[in-house]
N, C-alpha and C positions, 0 to 999 in steps of 0.2 A: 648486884645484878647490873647495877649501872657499868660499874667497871668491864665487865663481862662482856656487854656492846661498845664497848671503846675497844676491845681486846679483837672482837670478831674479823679484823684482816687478818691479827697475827697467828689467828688460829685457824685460818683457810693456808696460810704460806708455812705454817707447821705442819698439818696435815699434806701438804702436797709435799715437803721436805723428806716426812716419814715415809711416802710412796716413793720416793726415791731412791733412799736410802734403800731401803725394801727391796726395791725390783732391779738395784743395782747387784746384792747381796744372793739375789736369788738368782742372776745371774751368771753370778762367778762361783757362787758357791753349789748353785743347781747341775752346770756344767762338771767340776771336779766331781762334786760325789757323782754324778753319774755315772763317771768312769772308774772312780774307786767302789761304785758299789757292783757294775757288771764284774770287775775284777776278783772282789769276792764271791760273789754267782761263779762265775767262769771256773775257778781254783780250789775251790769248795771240792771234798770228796764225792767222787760219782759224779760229777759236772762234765761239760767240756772240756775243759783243759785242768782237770784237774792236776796241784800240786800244792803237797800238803806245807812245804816248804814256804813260799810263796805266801800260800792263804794264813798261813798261821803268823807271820808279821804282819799282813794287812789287815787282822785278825788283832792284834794283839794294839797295835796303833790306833784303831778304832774304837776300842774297849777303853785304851788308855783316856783319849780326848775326849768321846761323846760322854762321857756321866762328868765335868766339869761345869759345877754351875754358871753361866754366864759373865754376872758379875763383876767373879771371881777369875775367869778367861781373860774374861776385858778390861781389867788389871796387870793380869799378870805377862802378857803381851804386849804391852806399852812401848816396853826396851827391845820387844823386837821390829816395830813396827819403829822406832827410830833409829835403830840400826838398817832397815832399808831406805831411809828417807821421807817416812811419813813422819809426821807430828803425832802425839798420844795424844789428843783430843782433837773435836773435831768428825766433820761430816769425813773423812777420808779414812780417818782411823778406826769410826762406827762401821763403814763399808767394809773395811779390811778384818776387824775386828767378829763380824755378824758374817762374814764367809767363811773363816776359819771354823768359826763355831758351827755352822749349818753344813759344811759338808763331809762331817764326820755320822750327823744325823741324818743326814739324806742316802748317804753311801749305803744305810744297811736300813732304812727302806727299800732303797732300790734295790736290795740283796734279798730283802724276805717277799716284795711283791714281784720279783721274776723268779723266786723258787713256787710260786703260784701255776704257773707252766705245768701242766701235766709234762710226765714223763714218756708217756704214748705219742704227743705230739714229736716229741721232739725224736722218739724212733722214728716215727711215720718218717721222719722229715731227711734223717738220716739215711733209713731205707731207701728212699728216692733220689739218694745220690746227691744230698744238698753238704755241702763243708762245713765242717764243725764253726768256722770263723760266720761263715753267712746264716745259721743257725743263728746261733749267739748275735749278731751285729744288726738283722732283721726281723727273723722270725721272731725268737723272743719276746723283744721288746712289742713286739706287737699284739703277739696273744695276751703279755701282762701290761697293755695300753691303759686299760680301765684303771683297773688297782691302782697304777702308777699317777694318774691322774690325781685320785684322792688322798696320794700319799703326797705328793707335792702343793695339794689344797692345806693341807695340815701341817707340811712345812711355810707354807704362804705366811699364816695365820700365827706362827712361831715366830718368823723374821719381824713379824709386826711389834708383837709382845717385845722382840728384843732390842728392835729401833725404840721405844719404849723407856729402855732400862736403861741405853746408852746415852741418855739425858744427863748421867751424870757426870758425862767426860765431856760435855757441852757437844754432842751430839746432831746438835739440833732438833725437831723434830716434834711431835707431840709429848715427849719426855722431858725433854727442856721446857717447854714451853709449862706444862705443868709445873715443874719445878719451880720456875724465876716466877711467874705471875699468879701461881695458887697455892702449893705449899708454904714457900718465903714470904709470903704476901697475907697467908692466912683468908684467903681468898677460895672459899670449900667451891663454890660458882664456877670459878675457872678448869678447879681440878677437875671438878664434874663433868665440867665441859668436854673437855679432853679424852676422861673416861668414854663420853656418848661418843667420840667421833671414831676412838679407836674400835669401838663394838659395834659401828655401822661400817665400815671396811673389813672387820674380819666376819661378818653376816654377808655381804657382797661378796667377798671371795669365797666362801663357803658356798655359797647359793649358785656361785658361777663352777665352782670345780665341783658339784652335785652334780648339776645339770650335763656338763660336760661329761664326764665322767657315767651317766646313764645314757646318754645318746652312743657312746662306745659301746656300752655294753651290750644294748640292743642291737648291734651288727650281727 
């Protein structure tokens, strides 16, 4: 325990490391799949721009990477992440690493919470003379605001777990940090520690993308 309050800076400057890493990730990889998962909405049969062509690689690409354990991703990426100039550990190659992996899962969130859309809206919308692209590009995403919210709450809460895992490519974070001072340490205090801090951030962003997420919907 004692050790535990000696540890307490490095586990406030882990914890803010992990929100970084996090909202960097959620970032870049929130932005991609957003565009990769309208893309699948959009090409998908019966859609706007439907083309089977098209959706069935975005389709097939998506299937291939999202059921990849973590891991086992953030291994096996390493050589391509220094083949662009990153290093294989490391808070740059956690960031690089937890985008890749997240916007393969966010993409077809974003595909199943705008096939949420009634299909009457989107006549109405059509009848009144509105283009298929400004459909798609505002309407949409508007009527499936809600969903979307709590589908990127759930992705939040995922980046977290996997800043987490990425502890073991020296990551930094609250994954390392349990690692080097409670695992190797035999220090159960520490690990613990770490445990409580990651379960009070993913309760905060839970509680935040709740709330949010019912105030939309009440419009």
């Amino acid at each position: 325990m004692d050790r535990l309050i000696e540890l307490l800076p490095l586990l406030w400057d882990a914890a803010l490391e992990t929100l970084y890493v996090a909202t960097a990730a959620l970032l870049f990889g929130g932005a991609l799949g957003l565009v990769l998962g309208m893309a699948l909405y959009a090409t998908r049969a019966g859609s706007l721009f439907a083309n089977p062509v098209v959706f069935g690689i975005l389709n097939v690409i998506v299937n291939t990477f999202r059921p990849i354990p973590f891991i086992i991703l953030l291994l096996a990426i390493q050589p391509v992440a220094r083949g662009i100039g990153l290093p294989g550990i490391g808070v740059p190659f956690a960031i690089f690493a937890i985008t890749i992996a997240s916007l393969f899962a966010i993409s077809r969130i974003v595909e199943q919470n705008l096939l949420t859309v009634r299909p009457g809206v989107i006549e109405a919308a059509r009848a009144a003379g509105a283009s298929r692209a400004r459909i798609l590009f505002r309407l949409v995403p508007r009527e499936a605001l809600g969903p979307l919210i709590l589908g990127y709450t759930f992705v939040v809460v995922a980046l977290v777990d996997m800043t987490a895992i990425a502890g073991v490519v020296a990551a930094g974070g609250l994954g390392e940090f349990a690692i080097n001072y409670g695992s190797k340490q035999f220090n159960p205090w520490v690990t613990w520690s770490a445990v409580l801090v990651i379960v009070v951030i993913v309760q905060l962003v839970q509680f935040l993308g709740n709330g949010l997420a019912r105030r939309v919907l009440r419009r």
